[in-house]
gemmi code that builds the backbone of each chain (N, CA, C; Angstrom):
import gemmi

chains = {
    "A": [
        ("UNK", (0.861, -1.201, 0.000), (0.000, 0.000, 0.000), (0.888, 1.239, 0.000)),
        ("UNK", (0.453, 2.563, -0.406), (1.397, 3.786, -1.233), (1.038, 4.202, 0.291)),
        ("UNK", (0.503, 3.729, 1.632), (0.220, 4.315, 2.434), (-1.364, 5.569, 2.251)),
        ("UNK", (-0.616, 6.686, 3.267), (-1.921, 7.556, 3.584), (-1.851, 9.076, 2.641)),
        ("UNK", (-2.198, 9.168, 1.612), (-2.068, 10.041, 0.777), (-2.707, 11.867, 0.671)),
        ("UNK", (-2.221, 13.015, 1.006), (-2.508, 13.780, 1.192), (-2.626, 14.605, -0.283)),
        ("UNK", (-3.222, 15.475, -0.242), (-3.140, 16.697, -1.192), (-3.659, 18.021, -0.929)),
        ("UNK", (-3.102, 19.174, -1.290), (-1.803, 19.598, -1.863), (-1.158, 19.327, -1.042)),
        ("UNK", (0.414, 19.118, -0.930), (1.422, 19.158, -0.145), (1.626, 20.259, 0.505)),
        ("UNK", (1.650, 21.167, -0.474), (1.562, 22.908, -0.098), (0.143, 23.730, -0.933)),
        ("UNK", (-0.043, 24.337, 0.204), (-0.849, 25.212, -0.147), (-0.936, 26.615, -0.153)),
        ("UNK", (-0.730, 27.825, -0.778), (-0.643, 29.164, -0.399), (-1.782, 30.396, -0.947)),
        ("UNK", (-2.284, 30.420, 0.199), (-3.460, 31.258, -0.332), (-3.747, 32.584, 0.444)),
        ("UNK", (-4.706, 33.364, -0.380), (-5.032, 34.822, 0.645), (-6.191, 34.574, 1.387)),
        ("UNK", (-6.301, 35.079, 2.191), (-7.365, 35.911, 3.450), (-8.461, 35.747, 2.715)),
        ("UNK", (-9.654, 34.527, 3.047), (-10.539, 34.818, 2.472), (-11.123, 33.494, 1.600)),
        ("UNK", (-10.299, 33.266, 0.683), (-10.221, 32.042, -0.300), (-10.474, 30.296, 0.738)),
        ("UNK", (-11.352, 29.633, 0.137), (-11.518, 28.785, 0.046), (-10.620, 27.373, 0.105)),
        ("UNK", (-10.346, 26.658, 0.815), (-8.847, 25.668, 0.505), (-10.032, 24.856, 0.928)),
        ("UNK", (-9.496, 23.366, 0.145), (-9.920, 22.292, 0.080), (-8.809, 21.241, 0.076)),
        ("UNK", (-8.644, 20.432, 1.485), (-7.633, 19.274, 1.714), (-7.637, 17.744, 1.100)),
        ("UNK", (-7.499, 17.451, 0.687), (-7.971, 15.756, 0.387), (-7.035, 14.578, 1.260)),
        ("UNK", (-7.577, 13.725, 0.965), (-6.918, 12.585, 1.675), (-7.914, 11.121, 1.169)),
        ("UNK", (-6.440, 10.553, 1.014), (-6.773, 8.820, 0.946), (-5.948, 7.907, 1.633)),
        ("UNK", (-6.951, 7.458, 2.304), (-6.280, 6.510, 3.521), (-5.969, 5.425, 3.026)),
        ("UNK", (-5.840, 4.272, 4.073), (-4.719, 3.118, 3.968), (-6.056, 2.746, 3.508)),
        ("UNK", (-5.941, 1.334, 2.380), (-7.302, 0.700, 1.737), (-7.212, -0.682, 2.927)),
        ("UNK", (-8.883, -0.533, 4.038), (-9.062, -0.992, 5.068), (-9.066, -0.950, 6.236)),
        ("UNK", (-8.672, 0.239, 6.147), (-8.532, 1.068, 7.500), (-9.720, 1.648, 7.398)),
        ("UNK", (-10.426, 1.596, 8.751), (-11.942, 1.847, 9.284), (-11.609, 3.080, 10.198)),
        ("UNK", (-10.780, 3.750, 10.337), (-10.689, 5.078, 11.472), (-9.929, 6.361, 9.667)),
        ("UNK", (-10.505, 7.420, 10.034), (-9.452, 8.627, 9.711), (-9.795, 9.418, 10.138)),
        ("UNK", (-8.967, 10.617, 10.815), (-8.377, 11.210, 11.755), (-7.908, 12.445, 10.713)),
        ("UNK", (-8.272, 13.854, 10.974), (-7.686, 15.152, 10.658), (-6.937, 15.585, 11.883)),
        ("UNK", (-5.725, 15.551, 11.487), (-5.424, 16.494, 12.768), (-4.385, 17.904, 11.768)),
        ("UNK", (-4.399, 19.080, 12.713), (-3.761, 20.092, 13.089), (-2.584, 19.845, 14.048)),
        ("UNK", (-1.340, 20.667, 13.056), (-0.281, 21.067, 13.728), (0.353, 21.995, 13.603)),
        ("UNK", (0.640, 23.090, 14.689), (1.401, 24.190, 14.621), (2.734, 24.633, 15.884)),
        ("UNK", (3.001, 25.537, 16.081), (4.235, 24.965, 17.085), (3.461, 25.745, 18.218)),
        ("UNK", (2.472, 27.030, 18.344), (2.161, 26.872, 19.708), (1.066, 25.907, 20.344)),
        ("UNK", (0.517, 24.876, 19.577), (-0.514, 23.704, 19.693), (-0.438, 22.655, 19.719)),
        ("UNK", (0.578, 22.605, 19.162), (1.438, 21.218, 18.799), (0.032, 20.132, 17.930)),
        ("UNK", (0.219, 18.342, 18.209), (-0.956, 17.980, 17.565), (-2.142, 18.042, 18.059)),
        ("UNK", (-3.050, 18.708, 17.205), (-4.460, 19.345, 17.590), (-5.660, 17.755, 16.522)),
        ("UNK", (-6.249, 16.989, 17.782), (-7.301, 16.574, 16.459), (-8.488, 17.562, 16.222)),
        ("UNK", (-8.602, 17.547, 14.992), (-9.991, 18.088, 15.125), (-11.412, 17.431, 14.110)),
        ("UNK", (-11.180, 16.673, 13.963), (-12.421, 15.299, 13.750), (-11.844, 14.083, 13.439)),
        ("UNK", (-12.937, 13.116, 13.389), (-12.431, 11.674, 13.042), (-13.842, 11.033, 12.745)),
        ("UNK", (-13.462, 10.025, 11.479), (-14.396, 9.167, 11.073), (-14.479, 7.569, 11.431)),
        ("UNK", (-15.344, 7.055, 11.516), (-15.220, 5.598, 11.437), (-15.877, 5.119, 10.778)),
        ("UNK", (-15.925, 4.080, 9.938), (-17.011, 3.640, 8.585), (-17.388, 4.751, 7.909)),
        ("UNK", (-16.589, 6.070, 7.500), (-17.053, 6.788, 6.925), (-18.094, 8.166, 7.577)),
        ("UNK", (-18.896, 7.725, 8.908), (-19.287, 8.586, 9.357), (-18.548, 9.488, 10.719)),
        ("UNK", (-18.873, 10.763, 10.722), (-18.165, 11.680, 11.717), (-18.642, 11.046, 13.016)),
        ("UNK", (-17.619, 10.883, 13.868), (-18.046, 10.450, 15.297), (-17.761, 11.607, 16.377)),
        ("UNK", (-16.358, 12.337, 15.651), (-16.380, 13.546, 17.104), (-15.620, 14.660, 15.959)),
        ("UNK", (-16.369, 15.848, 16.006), (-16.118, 16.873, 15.172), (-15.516, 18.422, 16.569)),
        ("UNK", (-15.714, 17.772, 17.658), (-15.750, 18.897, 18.786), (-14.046, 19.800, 18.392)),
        ("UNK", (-13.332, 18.697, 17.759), (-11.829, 19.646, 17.454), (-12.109, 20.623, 16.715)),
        ("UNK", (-13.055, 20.663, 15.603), (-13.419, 21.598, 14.919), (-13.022, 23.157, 14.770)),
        ("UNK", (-12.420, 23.685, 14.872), (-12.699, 25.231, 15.714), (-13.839, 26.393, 15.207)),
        ("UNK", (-14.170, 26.232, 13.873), (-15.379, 27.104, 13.889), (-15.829, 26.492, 12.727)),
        ("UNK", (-17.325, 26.954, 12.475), (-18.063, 26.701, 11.012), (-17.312, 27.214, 10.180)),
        ("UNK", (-16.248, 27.817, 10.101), (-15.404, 27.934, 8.669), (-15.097, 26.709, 8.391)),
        ("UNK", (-14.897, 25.822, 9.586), (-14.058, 24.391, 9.069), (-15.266, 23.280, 8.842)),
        ("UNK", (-15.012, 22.018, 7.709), (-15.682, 21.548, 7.674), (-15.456, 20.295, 6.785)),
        ("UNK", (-15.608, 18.846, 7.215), (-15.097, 17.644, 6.610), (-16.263, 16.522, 5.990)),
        ("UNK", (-15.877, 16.067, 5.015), (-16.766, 15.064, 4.791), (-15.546, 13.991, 4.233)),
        ("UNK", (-16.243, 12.530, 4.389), (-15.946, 11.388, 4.044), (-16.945, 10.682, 2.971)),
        ("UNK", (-16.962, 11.111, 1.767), (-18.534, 10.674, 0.984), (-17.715, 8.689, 0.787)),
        ("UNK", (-16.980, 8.292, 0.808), (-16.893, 6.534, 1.035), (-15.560, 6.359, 1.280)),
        ("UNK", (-14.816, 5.261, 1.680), (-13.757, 4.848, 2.354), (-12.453, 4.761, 1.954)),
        ("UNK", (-12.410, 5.783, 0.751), (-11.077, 6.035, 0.265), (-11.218, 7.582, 0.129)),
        ("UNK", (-11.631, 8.134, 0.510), (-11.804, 9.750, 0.284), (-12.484, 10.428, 1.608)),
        ("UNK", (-11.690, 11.405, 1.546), (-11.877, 12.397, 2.797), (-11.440, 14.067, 2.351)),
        ("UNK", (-12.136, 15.314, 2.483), (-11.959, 16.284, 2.211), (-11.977, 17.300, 4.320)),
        ("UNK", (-11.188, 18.344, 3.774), (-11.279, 19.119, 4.689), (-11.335, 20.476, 4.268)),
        ("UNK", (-12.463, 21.137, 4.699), (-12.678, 22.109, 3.272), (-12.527, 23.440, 5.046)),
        ("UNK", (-11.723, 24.360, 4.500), (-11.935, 25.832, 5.075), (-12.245, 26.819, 3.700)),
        ("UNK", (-13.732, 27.621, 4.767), (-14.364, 28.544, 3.869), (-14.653, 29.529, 4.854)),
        ("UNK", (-14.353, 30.709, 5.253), (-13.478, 31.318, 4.227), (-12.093, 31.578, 5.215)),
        ("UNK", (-11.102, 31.301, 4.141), (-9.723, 31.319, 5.024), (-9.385, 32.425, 5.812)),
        ("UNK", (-8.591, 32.179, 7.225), (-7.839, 33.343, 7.660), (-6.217, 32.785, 7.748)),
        ("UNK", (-5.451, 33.793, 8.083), (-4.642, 34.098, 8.293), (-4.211, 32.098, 9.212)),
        ("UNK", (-4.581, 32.909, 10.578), (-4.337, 31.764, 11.615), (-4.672, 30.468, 11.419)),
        ("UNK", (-5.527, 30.034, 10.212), (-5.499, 28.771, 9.668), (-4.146, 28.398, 9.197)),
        ("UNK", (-3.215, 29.451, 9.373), (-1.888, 28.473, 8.385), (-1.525, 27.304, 9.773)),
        ("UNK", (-1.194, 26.457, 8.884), (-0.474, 25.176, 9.535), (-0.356, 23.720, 8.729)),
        ("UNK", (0.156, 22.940, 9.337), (0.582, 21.411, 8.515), (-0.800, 20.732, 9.060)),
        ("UNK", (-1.883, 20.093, 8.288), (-2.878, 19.401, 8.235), (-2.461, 18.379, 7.903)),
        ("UNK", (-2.624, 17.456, 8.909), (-2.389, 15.485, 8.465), (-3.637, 14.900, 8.815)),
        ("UNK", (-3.453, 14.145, 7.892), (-5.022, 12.832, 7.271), (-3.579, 11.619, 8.344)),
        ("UNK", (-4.581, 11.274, 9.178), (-4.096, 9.678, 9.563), (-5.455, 8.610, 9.270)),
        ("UNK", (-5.049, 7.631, 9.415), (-5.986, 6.275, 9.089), (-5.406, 5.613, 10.031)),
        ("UNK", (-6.712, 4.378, 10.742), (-5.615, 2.891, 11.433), (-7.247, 2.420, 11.461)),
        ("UNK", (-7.124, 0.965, 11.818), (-7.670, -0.054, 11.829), (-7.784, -0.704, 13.463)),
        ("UNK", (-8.971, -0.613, 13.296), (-8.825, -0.865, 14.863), (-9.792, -2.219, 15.569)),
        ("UNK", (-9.056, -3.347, 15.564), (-9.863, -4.526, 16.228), (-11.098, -4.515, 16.799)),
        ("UNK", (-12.412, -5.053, 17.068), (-13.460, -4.697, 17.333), (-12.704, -5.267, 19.356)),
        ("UNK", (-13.251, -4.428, 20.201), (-13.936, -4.152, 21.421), (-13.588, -5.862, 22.174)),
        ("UNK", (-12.553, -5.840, 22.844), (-12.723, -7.951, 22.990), (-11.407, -8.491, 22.646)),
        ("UNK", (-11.213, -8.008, 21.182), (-10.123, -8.513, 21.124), (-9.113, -8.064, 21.314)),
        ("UNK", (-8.392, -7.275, 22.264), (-7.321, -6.418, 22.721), (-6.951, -5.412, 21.897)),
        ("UNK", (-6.865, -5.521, 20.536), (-5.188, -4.883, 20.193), (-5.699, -3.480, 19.335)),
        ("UNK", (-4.826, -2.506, 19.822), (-5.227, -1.053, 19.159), (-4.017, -1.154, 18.253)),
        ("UNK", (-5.038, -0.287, 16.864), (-4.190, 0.148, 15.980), (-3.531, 1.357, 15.515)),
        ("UNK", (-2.244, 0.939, 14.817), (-1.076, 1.898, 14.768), (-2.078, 2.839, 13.739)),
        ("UNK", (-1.864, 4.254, 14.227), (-2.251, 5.569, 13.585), (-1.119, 5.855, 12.669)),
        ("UNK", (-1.312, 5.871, 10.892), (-0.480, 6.066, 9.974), (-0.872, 7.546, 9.724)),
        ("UNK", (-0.298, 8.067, 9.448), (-0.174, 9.597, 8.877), (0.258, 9.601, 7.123)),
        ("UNK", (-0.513, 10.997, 7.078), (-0.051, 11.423, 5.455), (1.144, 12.214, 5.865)),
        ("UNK", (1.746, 12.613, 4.742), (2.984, 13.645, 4.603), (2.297, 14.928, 5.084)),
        ("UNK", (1.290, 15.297, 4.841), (0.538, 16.573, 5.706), (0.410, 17.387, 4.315)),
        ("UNK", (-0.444, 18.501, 4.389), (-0.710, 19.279, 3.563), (-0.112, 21.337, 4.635)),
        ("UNK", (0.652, 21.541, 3.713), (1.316, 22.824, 4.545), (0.419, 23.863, 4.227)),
        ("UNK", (-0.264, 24.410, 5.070), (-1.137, 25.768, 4.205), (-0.458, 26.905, 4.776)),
        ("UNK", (-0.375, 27.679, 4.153), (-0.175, 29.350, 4.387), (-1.469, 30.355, 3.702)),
        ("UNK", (-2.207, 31.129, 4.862), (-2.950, 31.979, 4.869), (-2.153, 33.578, 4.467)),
        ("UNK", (-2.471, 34.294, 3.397), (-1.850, 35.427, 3.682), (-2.718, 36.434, 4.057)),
    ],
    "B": [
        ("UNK", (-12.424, 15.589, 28.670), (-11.504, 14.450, 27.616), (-10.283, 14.153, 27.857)),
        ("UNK", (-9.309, 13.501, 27.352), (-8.110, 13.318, 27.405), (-7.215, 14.681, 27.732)),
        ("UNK", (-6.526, 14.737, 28.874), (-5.843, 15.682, 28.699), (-4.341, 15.377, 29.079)),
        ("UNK", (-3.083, 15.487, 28.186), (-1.655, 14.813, 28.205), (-0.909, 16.193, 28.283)),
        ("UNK", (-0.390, 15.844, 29.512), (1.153, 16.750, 29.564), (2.688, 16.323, 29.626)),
        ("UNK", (3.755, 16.589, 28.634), (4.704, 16.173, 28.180), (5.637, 17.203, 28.745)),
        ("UNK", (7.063, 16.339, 29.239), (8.160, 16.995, 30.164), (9.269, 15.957, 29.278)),
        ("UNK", (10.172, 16.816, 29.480), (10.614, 17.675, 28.700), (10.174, 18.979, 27.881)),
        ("UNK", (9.934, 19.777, 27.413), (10.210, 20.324, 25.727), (11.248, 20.330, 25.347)),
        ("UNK", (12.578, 20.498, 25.967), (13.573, 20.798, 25.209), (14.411, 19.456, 25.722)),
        ("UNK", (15.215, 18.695, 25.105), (16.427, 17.642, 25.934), (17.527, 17.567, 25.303)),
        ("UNK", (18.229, 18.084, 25.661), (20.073, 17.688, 24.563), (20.862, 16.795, 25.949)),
        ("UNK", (21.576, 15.925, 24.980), (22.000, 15.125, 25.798), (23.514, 14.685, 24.884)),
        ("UNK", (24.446, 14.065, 25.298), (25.806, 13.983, 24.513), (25.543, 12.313, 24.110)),
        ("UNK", (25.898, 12.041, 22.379), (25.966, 10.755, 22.051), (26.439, 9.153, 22.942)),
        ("UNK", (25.668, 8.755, 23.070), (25.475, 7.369, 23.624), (25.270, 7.669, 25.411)),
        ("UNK", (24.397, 8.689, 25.549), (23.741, 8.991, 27.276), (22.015, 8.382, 26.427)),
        ("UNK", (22.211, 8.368, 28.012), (20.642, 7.810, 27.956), (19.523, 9.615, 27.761)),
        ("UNK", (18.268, 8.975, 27.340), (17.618, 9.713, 27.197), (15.787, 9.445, 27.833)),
        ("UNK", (15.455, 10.118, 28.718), (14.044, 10.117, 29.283), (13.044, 11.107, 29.368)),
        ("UNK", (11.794, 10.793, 28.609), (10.619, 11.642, 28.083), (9.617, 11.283, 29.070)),
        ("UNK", (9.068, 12.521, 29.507), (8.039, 11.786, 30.614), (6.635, 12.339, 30.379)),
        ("UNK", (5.394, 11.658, 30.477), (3.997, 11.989, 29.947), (3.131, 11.630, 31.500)),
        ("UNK", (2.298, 12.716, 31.322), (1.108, 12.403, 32.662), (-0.454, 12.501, 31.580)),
        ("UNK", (-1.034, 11.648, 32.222), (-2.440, 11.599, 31.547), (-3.621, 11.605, 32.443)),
        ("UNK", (-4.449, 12.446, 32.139), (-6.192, 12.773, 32.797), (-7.091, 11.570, 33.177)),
        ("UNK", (-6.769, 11.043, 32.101), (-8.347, 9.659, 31.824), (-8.105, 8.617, 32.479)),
        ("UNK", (-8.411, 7.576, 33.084), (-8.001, 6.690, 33.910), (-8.543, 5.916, 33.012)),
        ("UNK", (-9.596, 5.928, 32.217), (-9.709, 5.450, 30.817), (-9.523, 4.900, 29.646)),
        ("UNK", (-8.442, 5.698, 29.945), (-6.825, 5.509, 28.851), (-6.175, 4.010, 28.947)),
        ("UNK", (-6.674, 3.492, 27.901), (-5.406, 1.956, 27.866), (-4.224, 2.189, 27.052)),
        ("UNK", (-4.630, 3.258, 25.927), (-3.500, 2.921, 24.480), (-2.419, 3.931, 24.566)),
        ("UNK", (-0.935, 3.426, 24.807), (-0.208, 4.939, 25.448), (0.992, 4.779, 24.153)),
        ("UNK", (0.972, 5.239, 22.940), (1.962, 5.383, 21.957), (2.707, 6.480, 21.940)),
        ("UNK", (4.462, 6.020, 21.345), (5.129, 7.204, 21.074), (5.206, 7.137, 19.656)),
        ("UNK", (5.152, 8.611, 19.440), (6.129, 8.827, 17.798), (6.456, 9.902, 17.764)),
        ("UNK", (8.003, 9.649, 16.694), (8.978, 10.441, 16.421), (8.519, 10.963, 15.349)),
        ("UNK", (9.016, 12.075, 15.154), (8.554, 13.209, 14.040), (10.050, 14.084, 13.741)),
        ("UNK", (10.585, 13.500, 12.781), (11.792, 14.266, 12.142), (11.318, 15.419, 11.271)),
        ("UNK", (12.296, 16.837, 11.063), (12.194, 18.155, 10.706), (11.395, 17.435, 9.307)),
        ("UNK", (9.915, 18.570, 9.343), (9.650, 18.098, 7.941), (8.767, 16.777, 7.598)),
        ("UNK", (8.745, 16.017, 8.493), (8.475, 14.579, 8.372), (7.014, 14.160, 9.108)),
        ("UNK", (6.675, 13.227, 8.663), (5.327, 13.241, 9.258), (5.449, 12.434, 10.769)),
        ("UNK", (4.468, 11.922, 11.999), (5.184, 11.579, 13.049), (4.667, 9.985, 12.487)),
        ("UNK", (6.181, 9.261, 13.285), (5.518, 7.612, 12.947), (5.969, 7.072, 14.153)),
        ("UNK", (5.315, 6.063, 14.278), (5.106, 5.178, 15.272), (6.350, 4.209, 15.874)),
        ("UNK", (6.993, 4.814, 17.105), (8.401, 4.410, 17.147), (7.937, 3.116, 18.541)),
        ("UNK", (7.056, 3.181, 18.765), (6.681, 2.091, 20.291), (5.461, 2.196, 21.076)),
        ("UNK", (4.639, 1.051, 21.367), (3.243, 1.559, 22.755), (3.247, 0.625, 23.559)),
        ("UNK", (2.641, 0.936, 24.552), (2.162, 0.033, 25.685), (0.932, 0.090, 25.803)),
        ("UNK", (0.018, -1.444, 26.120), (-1.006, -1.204, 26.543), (-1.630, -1.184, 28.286)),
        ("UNK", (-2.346, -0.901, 28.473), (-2.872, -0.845, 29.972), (-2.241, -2.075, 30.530)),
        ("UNK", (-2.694, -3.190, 29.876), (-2.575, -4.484, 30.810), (-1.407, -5.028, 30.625)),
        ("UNK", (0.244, -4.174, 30.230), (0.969, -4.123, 30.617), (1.974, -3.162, 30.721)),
        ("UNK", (3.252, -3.376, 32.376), (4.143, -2.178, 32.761), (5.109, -1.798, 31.721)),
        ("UNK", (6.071, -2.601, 31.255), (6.853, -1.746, 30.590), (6.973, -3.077, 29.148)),
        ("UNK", (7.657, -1.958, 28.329), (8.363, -2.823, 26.868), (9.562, -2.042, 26.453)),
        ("UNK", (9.901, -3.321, 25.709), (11.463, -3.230, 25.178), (11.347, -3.032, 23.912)),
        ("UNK", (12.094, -2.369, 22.872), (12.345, -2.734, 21.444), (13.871, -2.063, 21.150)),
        ("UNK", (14.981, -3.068, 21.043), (16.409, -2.847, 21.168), (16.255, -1.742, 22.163)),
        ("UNK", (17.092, -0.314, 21.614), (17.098, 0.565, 22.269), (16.144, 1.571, 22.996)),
        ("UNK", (15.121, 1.335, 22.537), (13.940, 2.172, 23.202), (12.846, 1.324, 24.489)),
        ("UNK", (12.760, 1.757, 25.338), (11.891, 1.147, 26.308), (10.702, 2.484, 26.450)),
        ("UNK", (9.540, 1.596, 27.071), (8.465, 3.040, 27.797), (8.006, 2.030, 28.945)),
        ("UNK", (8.212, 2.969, 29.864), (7.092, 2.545, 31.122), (5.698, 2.952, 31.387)),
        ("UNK", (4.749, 2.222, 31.959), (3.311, 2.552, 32.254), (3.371, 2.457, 33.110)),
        ("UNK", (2.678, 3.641, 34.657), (2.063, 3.437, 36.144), (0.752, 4.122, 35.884)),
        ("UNK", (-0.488, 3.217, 35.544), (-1.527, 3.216, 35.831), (-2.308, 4.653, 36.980)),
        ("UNK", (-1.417, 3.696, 38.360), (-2.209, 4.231, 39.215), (-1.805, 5.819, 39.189)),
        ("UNK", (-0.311, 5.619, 38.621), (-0.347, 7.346, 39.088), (-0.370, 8.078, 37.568)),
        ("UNK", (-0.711, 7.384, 36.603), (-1.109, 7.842, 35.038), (0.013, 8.635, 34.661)),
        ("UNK", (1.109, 7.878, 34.674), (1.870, 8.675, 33.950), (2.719, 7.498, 33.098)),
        ("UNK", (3.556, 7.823, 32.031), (3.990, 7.057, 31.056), (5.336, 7.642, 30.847)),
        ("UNK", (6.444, 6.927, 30.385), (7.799, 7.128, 29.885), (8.483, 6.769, 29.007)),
        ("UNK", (9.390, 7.258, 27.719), (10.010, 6.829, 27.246), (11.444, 6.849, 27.276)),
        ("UNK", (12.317, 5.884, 27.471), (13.596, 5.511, 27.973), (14.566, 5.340, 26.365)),
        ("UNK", (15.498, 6.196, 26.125), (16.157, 5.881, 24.643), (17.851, 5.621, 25.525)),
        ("UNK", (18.033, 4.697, 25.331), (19.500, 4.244, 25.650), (20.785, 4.705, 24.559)),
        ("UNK", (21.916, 4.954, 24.704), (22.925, 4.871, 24.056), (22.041, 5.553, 22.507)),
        ("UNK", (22.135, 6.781, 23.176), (22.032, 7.848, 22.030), (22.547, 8.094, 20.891)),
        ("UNK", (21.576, 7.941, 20.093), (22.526, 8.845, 18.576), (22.257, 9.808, 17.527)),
        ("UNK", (22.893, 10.094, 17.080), (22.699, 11.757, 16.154), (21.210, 11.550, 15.394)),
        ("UNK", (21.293, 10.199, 14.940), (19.914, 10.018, 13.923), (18.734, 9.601, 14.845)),
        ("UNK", (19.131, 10.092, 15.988), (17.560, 9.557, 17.730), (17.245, 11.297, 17.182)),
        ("UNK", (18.046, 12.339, 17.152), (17.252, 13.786, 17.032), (16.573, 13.725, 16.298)),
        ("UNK", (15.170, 14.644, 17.055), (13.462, 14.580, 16.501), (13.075, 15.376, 17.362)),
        ("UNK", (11.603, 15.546, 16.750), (10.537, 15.937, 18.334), (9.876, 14.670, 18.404)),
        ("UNK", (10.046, 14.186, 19.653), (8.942, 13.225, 20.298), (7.450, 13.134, 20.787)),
        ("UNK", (6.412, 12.736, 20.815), (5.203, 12.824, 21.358), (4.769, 11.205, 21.970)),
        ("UNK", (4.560, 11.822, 23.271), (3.164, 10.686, 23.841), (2.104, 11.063, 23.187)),
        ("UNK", (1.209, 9.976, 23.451), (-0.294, 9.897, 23.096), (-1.449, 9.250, 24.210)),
        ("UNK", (-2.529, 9.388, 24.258), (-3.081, 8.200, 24.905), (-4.285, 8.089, 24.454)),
        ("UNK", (-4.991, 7.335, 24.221), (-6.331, 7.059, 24.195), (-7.258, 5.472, 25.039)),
        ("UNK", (-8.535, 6.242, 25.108), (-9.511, 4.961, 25.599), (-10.252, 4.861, 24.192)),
        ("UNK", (-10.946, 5.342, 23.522), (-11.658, 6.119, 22.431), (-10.492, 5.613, 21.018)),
        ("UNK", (-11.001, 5.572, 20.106), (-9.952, 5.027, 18.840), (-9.311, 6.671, 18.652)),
        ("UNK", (-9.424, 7.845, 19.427), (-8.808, 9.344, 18.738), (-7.444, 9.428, 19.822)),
        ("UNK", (-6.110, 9.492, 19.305), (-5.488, 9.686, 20.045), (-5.332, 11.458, 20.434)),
        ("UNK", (-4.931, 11.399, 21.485), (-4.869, 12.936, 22.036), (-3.341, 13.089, 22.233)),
        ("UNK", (-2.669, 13.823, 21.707), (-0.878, 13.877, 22.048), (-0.497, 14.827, 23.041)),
        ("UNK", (0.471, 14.764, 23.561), (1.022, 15.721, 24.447), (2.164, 17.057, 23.511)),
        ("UNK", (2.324, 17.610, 24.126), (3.286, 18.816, 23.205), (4.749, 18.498, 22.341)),
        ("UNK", (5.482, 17.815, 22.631), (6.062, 16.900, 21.919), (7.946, 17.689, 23.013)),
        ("UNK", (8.308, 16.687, 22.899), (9.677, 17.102, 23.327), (10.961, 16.913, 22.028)),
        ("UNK", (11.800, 17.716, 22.012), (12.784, 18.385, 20.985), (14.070, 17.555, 21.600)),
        ("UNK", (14.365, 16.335, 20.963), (15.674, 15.626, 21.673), (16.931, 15.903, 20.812)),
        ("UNK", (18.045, 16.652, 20.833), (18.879, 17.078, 20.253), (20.037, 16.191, 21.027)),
        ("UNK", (20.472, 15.744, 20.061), (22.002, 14.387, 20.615), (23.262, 15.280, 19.672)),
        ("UNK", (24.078, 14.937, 20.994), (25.112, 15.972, 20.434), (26.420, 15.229, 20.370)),
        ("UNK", (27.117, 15.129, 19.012), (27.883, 14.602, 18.515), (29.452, 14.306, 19.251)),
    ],
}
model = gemmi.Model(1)
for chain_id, residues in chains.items():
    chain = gemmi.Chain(chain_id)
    for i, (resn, *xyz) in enumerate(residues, 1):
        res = gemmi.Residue()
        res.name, res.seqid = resn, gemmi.SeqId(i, " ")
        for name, pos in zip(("N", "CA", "C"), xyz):
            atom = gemmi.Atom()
            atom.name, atom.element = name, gemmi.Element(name[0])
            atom.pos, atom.b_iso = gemmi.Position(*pos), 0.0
            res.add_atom(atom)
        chain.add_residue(res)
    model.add_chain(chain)
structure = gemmi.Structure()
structure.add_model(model)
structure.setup_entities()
């Protein structure tokens, strides 16, 4: 597997504009995970799916932000309308996680991240 | 929710000293306690975990300890080397979302 696939790598946009993240996870992996990273926050989640549907969106930080999973190889993270303080490295992780019983938690894979800059 | 605090931020230490990262966690909740390393640039990957229902593990040079009762977690890097510099992070979860701590900056000095 090519692993957990992000897009754009980089992103650079103005105050205002629209960015749209993508991501394709590991094929079989039942969890993906947006997280935020910046250096005074360090890793921030701010939603996660399982089978495709949102289970905890509370990382969120405002209705500018906003994710969908329309089936199990695709995931978007859409900010409308950009600011400034949105810049940061956005990573798509995926893992697979044993049902409830049978012990074993799974390893959280990461994308290369998508770098945005707000100007 | 989960709330993780990480000691260290900063650690330089001289090639082949030992090295120790220390994590406290909120949730008593918490079984799944992973580290990963995150090189300049790099995304973080999965260098070792422990689960609840056991104290410590080995993998060659890296160990982590678990104390439950007093919720805190450790990672132990033995006989240091230039290519161990990274930022480090604990994690923990009960919940499949891991929550990380701030990450510590281990600089090994040649």
């Amino acid at each position: 597997d090519a692993g957990v696939i992000q897009s754009p790598r980089h992103e650079v946009t103005e105050m205002g504009q629209e960015v749209t993240l993508r991501c394709k996870p590991i094929s079989g992996h039942d969890y993906l995970f947006w997280y935020r990273q910046t250096m005074m926050r360090g890793l921030e989640l701010l939603i996660y799916f399982n089978n495709n549907v949102p289970i905890d969106d509370s990382g969120m930080p405002e209705d500018r932000f906003s994710a969908k999973m329309p089936n199990a190889s695709f995931s978007t993270l859409k900010i409308q309308p950009s600011e400034p303080r949105d810049s940061a490295v956005y990573f798509c992780a995926s893992s697979f996680w044993a049902k409830k019983g049978h012990g074993m938690a799974g390893e959280l894979f990461f994308g290369e991240g998508s770098r945005l800059t707000v100007l | 929710g989960e709330n993780v605090e990480q000691h260290p931020s900063t650690l330089s230490v001289q090639e082949g000293d030992s090295a120790v990262i220390k994590c406290t966690y909120s949730d008593s909740a918490s079984n799944y306690f992973p580290w990963y390393k995150q090189e300049l640039g790099k995304r973080p990957q999965l260098i070792i975990d422990i689960r609840s229902n056991v104290g410590e593990k080995k993998d060659q040079r890296i160990a982590v300890t678990l104390n439950k009762t007093a919720k805190h977690f450790s990672l132990h890097i033995t006989e240091t080397q230039p290519e161990d510099s990274a930022v480090y992070f604990c994690a923990a979860s009960e919940e499949r979302a891991l929550t990380f701590g701030s990450g510590t900056r281990l600089q090994v000095q040649p």
